[in-house]
MARBAPA-426212 format. One line per 10 residues: number of its first residue (from 1); for each residue x, y, z of C-alpha. Coordinates in nm, 4 decimals. Layout:
! MARBAPA-426212
NUM	X,Y,Z ~ ...
***
This chain:
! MARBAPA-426212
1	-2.5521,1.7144,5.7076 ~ -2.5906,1.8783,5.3895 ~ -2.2855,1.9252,5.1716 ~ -2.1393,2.1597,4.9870 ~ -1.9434,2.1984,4.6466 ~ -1.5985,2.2589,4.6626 ~ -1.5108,2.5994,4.4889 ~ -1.3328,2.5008,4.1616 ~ -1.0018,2.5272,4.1775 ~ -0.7725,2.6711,3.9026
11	-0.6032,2.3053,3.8540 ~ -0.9944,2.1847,3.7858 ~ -1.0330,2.4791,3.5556 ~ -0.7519,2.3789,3.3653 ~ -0.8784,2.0874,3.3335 ~ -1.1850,2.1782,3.1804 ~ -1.0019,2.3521,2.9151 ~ -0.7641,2.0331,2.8029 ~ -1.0737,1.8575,2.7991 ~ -1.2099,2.0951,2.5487
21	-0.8711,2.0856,2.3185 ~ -0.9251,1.7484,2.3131 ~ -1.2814,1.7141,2.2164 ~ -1.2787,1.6609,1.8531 ~ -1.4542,1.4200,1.5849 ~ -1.3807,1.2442,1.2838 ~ -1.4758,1.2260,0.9163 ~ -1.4586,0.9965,0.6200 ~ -1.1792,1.1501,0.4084 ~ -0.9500,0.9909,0.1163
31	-0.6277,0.9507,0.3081 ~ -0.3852,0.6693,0.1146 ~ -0.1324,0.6219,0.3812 ~ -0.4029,0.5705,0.6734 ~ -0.6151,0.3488,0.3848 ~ -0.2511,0.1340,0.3357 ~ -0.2016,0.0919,0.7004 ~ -0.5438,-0.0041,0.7739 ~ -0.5510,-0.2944,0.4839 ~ -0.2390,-0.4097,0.5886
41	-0.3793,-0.4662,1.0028 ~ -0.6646,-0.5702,0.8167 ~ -0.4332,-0.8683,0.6697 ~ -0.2741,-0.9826,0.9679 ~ 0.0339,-0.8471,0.8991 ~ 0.3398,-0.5946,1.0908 ~ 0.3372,-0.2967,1.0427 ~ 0.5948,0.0170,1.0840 ~ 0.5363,0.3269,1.0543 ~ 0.8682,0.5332,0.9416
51	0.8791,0.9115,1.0171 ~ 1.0086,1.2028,1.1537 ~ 0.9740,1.3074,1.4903 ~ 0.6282,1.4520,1.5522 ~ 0.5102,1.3571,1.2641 ~ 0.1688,1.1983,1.3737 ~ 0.3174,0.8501,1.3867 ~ 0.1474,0.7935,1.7539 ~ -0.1400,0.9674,1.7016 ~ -0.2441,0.8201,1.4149
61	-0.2006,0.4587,1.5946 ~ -0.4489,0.5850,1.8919 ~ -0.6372,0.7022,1.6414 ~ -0.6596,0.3822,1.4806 ~ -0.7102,0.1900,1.7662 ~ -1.0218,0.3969,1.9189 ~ -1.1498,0.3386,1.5168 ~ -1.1788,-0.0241,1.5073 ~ -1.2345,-0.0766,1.8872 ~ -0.8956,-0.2455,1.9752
71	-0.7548,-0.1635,2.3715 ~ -0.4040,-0.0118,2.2660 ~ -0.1292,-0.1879,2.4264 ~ 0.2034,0.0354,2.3807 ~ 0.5562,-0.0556,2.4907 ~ 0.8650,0.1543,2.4036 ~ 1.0993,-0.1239,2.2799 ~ 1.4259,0.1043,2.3503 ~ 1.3772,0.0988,2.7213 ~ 1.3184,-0.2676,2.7355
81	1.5544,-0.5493,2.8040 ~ 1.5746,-0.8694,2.5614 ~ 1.4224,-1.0400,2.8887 ~ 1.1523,-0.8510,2.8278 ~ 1.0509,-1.0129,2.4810 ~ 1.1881,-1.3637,2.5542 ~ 1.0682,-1.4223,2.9486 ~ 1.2335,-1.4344,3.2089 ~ 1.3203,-1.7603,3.3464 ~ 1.1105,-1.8483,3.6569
91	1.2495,-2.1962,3.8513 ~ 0.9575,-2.3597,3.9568 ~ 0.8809,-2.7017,4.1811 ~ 1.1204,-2.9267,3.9873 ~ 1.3360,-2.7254,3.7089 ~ 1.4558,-3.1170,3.6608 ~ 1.1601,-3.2707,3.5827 ~ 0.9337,-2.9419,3.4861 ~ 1.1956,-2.7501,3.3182 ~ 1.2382,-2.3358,3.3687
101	0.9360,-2.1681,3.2262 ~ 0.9831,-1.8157,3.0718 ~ 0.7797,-1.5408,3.1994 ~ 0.6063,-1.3434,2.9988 ~ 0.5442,-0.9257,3.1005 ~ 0.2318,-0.8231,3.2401 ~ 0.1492,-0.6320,2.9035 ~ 0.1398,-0.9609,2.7339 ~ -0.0687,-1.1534,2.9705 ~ -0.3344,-0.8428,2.9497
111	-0.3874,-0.9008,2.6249 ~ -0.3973,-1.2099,2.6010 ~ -0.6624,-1.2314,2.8419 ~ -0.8437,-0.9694,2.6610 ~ -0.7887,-1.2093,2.3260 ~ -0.7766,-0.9038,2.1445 ~ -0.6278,-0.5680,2.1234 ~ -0.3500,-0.3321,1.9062 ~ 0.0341,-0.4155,2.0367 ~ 0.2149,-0.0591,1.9600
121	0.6012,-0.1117,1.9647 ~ 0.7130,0.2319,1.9384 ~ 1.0849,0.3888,1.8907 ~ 1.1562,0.0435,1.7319 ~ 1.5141,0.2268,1.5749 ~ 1.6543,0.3150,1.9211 ~ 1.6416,-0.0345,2.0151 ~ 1.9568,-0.2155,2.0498 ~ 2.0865,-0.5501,1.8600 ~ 2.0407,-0.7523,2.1551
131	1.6532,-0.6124,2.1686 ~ 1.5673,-0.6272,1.7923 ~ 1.6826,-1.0042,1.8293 ~ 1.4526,-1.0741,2.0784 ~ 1.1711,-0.9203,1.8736 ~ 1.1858,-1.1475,1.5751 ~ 0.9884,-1.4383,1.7670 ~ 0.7713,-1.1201,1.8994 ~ 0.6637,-0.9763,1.5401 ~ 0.6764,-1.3449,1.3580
141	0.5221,-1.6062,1.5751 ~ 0.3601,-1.3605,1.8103 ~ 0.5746,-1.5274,2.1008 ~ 0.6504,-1.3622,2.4390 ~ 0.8018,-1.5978,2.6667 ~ 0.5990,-1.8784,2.7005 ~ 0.2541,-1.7284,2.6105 ~ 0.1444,-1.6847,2.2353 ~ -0.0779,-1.3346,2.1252 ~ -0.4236,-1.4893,2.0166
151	-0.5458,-1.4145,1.6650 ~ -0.7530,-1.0702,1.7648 ~ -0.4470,-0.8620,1.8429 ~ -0.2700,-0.6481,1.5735 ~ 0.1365,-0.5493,1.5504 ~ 0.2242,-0.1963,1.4432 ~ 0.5398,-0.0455,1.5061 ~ 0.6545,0.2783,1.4620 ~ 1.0416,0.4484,1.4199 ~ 1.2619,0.7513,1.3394
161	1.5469,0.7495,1.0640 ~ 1.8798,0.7040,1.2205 ~ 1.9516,1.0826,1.1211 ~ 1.6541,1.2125,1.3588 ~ 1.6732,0.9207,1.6125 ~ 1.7680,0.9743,1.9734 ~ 2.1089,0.7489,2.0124 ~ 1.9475,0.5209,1.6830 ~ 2.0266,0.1796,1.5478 ~ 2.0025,0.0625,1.1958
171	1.7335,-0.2148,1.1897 ~ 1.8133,-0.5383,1.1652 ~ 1.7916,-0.7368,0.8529 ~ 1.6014,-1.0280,0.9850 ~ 1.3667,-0.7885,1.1577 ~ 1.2778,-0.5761,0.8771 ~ 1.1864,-0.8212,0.6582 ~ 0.8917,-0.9096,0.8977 ~ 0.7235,-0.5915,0.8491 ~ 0.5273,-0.3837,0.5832
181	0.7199,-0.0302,0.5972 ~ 0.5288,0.2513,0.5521 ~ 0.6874,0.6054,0.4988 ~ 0.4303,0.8097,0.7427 ~ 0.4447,1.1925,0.6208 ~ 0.1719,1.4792,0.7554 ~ -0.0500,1.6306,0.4855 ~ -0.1479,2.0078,0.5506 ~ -0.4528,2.0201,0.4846 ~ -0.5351,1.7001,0.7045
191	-0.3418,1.8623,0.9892 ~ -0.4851,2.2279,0.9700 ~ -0.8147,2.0520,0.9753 ~ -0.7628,1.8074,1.2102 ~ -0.6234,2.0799,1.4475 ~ -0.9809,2.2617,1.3750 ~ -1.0924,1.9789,1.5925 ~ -1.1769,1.7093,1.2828 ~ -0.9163,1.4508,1.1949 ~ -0.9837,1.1532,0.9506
201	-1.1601,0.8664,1.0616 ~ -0.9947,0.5206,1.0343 ~ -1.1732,0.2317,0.8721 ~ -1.0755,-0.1320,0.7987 ~ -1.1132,-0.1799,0.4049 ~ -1.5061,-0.3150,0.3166 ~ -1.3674,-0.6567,0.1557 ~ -1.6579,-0.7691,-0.0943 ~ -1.7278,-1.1560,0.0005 ~ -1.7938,-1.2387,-0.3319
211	-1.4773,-1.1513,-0.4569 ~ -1.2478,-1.3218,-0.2022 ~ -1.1546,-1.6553,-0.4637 ~ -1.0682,-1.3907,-0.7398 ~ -0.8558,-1.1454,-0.5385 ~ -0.6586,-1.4306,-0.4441 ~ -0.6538,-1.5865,-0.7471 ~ -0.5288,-1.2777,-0.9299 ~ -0.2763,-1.2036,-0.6818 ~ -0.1606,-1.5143,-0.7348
221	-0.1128,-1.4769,-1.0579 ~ 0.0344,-1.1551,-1.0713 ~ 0.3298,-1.2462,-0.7955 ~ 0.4142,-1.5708,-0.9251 ~ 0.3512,-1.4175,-1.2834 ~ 0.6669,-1.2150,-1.1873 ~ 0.8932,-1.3963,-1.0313 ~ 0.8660,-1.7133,-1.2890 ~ 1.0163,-1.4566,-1.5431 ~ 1.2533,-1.2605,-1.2658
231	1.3858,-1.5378,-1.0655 ~ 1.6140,-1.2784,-0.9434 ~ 1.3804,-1.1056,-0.7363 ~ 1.2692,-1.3909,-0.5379 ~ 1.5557,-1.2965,-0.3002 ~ 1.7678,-1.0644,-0.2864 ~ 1.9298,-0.9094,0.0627 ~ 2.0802,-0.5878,0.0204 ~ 2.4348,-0.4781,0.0539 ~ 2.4833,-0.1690,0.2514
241	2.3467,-0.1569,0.6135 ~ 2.0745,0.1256,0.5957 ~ 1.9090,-0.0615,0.2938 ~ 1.8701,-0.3964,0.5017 ~ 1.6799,-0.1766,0.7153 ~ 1.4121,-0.1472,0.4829 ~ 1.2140,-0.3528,0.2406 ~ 1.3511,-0.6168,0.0526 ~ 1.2264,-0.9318,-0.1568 ~ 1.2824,-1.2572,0.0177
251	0.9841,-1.5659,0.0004 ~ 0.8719,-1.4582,0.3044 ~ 0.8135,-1.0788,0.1981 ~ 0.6687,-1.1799,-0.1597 ~ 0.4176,-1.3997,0.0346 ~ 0.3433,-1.0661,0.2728 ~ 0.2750,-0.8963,-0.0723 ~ 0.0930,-1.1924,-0.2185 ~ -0.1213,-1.0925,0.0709 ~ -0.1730,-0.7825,0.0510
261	-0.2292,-0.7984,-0.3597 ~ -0.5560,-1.0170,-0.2524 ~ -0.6783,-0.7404,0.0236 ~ -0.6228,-0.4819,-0.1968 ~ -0.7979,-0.6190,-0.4944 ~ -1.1253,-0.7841,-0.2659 ~ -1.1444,-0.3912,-0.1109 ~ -1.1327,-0.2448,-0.4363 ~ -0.8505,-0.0224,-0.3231 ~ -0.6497,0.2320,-0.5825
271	-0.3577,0.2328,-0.7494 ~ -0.1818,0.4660,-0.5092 ~ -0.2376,0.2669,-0.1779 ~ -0.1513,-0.1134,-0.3418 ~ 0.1918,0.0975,-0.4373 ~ 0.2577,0.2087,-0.1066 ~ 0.1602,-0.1320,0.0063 ~ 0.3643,-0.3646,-0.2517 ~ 0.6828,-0.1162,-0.2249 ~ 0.6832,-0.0989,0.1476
281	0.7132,-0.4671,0.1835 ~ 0.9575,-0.5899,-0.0937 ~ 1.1077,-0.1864,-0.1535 ~ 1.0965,0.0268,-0.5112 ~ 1.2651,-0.1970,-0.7669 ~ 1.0716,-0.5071,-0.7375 ~ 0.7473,-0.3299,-0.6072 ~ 0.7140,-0.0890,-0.9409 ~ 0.7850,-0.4469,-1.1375 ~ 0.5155,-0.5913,-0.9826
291	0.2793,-0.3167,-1.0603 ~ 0.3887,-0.3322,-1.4129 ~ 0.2691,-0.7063,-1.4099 ~ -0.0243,-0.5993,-1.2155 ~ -0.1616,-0.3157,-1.5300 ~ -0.0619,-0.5783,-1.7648 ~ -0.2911,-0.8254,-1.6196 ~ -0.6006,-0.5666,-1.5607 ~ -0.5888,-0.4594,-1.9478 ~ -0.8849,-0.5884,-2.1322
301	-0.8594,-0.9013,-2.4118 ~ -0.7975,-0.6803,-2.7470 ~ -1.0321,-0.9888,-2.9001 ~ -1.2942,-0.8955,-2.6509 ~ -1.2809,-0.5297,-2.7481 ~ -1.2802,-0.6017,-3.1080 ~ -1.5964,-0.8146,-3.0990 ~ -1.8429,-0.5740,-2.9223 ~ -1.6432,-0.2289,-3.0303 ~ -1.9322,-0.0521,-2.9231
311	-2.0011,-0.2014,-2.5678 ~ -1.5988,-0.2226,-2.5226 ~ -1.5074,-0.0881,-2.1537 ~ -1.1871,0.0797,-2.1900 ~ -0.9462,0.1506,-1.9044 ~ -0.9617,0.4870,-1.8147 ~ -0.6097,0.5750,-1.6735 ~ -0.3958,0.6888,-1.9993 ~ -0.1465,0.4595,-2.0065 ~ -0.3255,0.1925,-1.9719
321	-0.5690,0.3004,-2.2228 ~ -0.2844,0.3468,-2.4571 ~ -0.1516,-0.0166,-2.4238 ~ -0.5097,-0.1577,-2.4712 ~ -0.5273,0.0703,-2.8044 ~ -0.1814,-0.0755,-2.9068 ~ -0.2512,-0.4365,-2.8176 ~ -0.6242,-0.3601,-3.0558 ~ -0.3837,-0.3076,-3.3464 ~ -0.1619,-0.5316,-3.3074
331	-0.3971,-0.7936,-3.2832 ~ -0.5670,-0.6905,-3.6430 ~ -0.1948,-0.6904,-3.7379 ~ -0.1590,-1.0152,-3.6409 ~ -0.4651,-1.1375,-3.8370 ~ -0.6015,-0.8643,-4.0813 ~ -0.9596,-0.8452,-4.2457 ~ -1.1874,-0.6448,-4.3625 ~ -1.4243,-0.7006,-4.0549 ~ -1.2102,-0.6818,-3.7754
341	-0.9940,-0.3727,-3.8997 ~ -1.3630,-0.1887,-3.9344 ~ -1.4537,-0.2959,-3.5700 ~ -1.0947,-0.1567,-3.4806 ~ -1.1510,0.2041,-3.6384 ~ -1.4691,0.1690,-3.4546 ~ -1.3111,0.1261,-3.1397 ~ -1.0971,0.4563,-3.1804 ~ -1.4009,0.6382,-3.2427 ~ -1.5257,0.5006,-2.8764
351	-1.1965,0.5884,-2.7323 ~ -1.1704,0.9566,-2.8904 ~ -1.5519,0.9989,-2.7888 ~ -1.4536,0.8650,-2.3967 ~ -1.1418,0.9957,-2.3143 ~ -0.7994,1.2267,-2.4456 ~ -0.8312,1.2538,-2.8232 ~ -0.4456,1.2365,-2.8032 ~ -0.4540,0.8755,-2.7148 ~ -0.5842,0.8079,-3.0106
361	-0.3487,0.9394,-3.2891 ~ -0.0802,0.6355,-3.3289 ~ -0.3169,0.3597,-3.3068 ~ -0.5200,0.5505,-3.5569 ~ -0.1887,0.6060,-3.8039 ~ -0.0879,0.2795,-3.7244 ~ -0.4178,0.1121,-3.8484 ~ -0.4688,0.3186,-4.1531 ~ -0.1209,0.1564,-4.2473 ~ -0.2644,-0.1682,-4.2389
371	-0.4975,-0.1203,-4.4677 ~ -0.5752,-0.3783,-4.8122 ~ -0.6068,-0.2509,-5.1455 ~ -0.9551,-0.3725,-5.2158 ~ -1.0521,-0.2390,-4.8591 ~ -1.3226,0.0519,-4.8513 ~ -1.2406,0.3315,-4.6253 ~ -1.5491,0.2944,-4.3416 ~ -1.7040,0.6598,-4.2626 ~ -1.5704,0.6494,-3.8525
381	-1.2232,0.7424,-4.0321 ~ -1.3899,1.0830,-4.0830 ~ -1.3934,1.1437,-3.7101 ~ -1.0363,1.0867,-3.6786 ~ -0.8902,1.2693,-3.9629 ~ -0.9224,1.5890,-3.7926 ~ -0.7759,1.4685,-3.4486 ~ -0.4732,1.2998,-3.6662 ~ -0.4194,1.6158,-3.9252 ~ -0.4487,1.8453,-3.5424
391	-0.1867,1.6029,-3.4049 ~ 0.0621,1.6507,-3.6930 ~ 0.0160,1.9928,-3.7183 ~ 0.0853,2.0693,-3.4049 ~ 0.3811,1.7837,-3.3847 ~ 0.5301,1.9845,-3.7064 ~ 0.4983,2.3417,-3.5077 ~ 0.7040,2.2322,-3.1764 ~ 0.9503,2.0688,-3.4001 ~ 1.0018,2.4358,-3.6273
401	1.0230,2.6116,-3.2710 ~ 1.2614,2.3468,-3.1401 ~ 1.4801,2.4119,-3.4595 ~ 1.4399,2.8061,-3.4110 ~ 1.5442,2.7473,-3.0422 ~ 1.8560,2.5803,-3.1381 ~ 1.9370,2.7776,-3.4245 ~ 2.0047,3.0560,-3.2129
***
C-alpha cells in the first residue's frame, strides 16, 4: 500500500526552527581564557571554571568537548551523594574471604569503557562537605569506587561564587588545591558574535616537539629559581575561609604550575594566558613573583648584546626592553673600555631605531656618565642627543606646570 507523509505538525515545525538557532560554526579567534583552559586539559590537569551564573561556563565546556572530539560526561556534584564518588559497597560471594567491593556509577564505567572522554563536574560550590570529601580521590587519583579513569579522559569543573550560588558552600581547602582556577568572564564582542551564529573554536595548544627538553628545563628553572630564594612560598595555606577556596602555593600546586610553565613555553603561548595559568593555580602573590622570575630569565645576556650590537635581538615588550638596556650599562659599568662602551652607544642607536625612543633616554645619560677622559665621543651619540635634549625639555615643562598647578 502506498504511504503517505504525515502533515507536519506545529511541534515538528518548531522543531525545525531550534534546529536552525542552533546551527552555527566556529572560527579561529585569540581568546586567552579558552587558550588557558585548553593548555591546562592539554596538561593533564583539573580544571574549574569560576563564574557567574550564565556566564558561558557550560557552554564553553560542550564547546570544548565537540572541539577536541571527547564524549562529554557531565554530573552535577550537588545532587549527588558521597556514595556516589566513593562506591557503594556491594557484598558479594564471600565478604570474608573476598572483601566488599565498592561500586562505581554507571557514568564512570561508560567512560571507562570508552577509555576516553571529558568528566564535567558542574555546580562544584553547592556541593556539601561530606561530597567535596569524597571528590578529592575523584579529581587526584581519578578514583571512583573501585574503578580508576584511564589516561584519555579530562577533569573540568565548573562553580558559582558563594554570593550568586544556589544554597553555596565555600570549597574545601584540600579540594581546591587540586585544581587550576580559572576566573571565566563573557567578552562582548565574542558573545554578540557568537550569538550571530559564530563562536570561537577550541584548540589544544600546537606543542613544538623540538622544544619539549627546554620548556621543561626552563620551567624548571624558573619555579625552583623562586622558591630557593622565597622559601616562604613553598607553602602557605590561607587564613580566612573564602581564600582556602581558591589558589594557594603548596608542593603539590607549584608542581601543577611547574607544569603548566613547560606547556606554556613548548606552545609558545603569551604572556597573558601563562598569567592566568600560574595565578589560577598558586593565586596573585606568588603567581606575579613567579612571572617576575620568569621576564628575568627571558632577558637577553647584556655580554651577548654587547658583542654583536648590531645583530642584538632586543625584547620588544617595554619593560623588558628597559631592564635589558639597564643590565647593557651596567655591565660596561662593571668593566669599562673604550670598545665595549662604543658597542653600548651602538646598541641604543638599535634600540631608538626599533622601538619607543623614550626607552632610551636613561641608559643613554647613564652611559655618557661613564665616560674616560681620553675617550673620543663615537658619531651614534649624535642620534641620541636630540632624543635626550627632547626628553629633558619636555621633563623640565611638566615639572614648571606641576609647580604652576600647585602654586595656585
Amino acid at each position: 500500500m502506498p504511504t503517505h507523509a504525515l502533515p507536519a505538525t506545529q511541534l515538528d515545525v518548531a522543531a525545525d526552527l531550534l534546529a536552525l538557532l542552533r546551527d552555527t560554526t566556529t572560527e579561529p579567534r585569540p581568546d586567552p581564557q579558552l587558550e588557558a583552559l585548553t593548555l591546562a586539559v592539554a596538561a593533564d590537569l583539573p580544571v574549574l571554571l569560576w563564574g557567574e551564573p550564565g556566564i558561558g561556563k557550560t557552554a564553553s565546556l560542550t564547546q570544548l568537548a565537540a572541539a577536541l572530539d571527547l564524549p562529554l560526561t557531565t554530573v552535577i556534584a550537588s545532587v549527588h551523594e558521597p556514595s556516589d564518588f566513593s562506591g557503594l559497597p556491594v557484598v558479594g560471594d564471600d565478604p570474608a574471604e573476598q572483601g566488599v567491593p565498592m561500586a562505581p556509577p554507571d557514568w564512570a564505567v561508560r567512560l571507562v569503557k570508552a577509555g576516553r572522554g571529558l568528566l564535567f563536574l558542574d555546580e562544584l560550590s553547592t556541593a556539601p562537605p561530606a561530597v567535596q570529601a569524597a571528590l578529592l580521590r575523584v579529581v587526584l587519583e581519578r578514583r571512583i569506587g573501585a574503578l580508576r579513569l584511564p589516561a584519555g579522559v579530562r577533569i573540568v569543573a565548573a562553580a558559582n561564587p558563594r554570593s550568586s550560588a544556589a544554597d553555596g558552600w565555600e570549597l574545601s581547602a584540600p579540594l581546591a588545591n587540586r585544581f587550576v582556577h580559572l576566573q571565566w568572564a563573557h567578552d562582548h564582542e565574542v558573545v554578540v558574535r557568537g550569538l550571530a551564529g559564530t563562536w570561537p573554536r577550541a584548540t589544544l595548544p600546537r606543542l613544538d616537539p623540538e622544544q619539549l627538553p627546554q620548556a621543561v628545563e626552563f620551567a624548571r628553572r624558573a619555579v625552583g629559581g623562586l622558591l630557593s630564594g622565597r622559601p616562604g612560598l613553598v607553602h602557605r595555606l590561607p587564613s580566612g575561609e573564602a581564600r582556602r577556596g581558591g589558589p594557594w602555593p603548596s608542593p603539590r600546586s607549584w608542581e601543577m604550575t611547574q607544569c603548566l610553565v613547560a606547556f606554556a613555553t613548548a606552545a609558545g603561548a603569551s604572556r597573558d594566558v601563562l598569567s592566568l595559568l600560574v595565578r589560577g593555580t598558586v593565586g596573585d602573590g606568588p603567581g606575579l613573583e613567579l612571572l617576575a622570575c620568569v621576564d628575568r630569565m627571558e632577558l637577553p645576556d647584556p655580554e651577548v648584546l654587547l658583542a654583536d650590537p648590531a645583530g642584538a635581538e632586543l625584547p620588544e615588550r617595554g619593560d623588558l626592553r628597559q631592564a635589558a638596556l639597564d643590565g647593557v650599562v651596567e655591565a660596561v659599568r662593571a668593566r669599562p673600555d673604550k670598545e665595549r662602551w662604543d658597542a653600548a652607544w651602538a646598541l641604543l642607536v638599535r634600540a631608538l631605531e626599533t622601538g619607543a625612543p623614550d626607552l632610551v633616554v636613561v641608559p643613554a645619560s647613564t652611559l655618557a656618565s661613564l665616560r674616560a677622559a681620553d675617550w673620543d665621543v663615537p658619531a651614534s651619540i649624535e642620534r641620541l642627543a636630540g632624543v635626550v635634549s627632547l626628553s629633558r625639555r619636555a621633563d623640565r615643562a611638566a615639572a614648571t606646570v606641576k609647580a604652576g598647578v600647585g602654586g595656585r
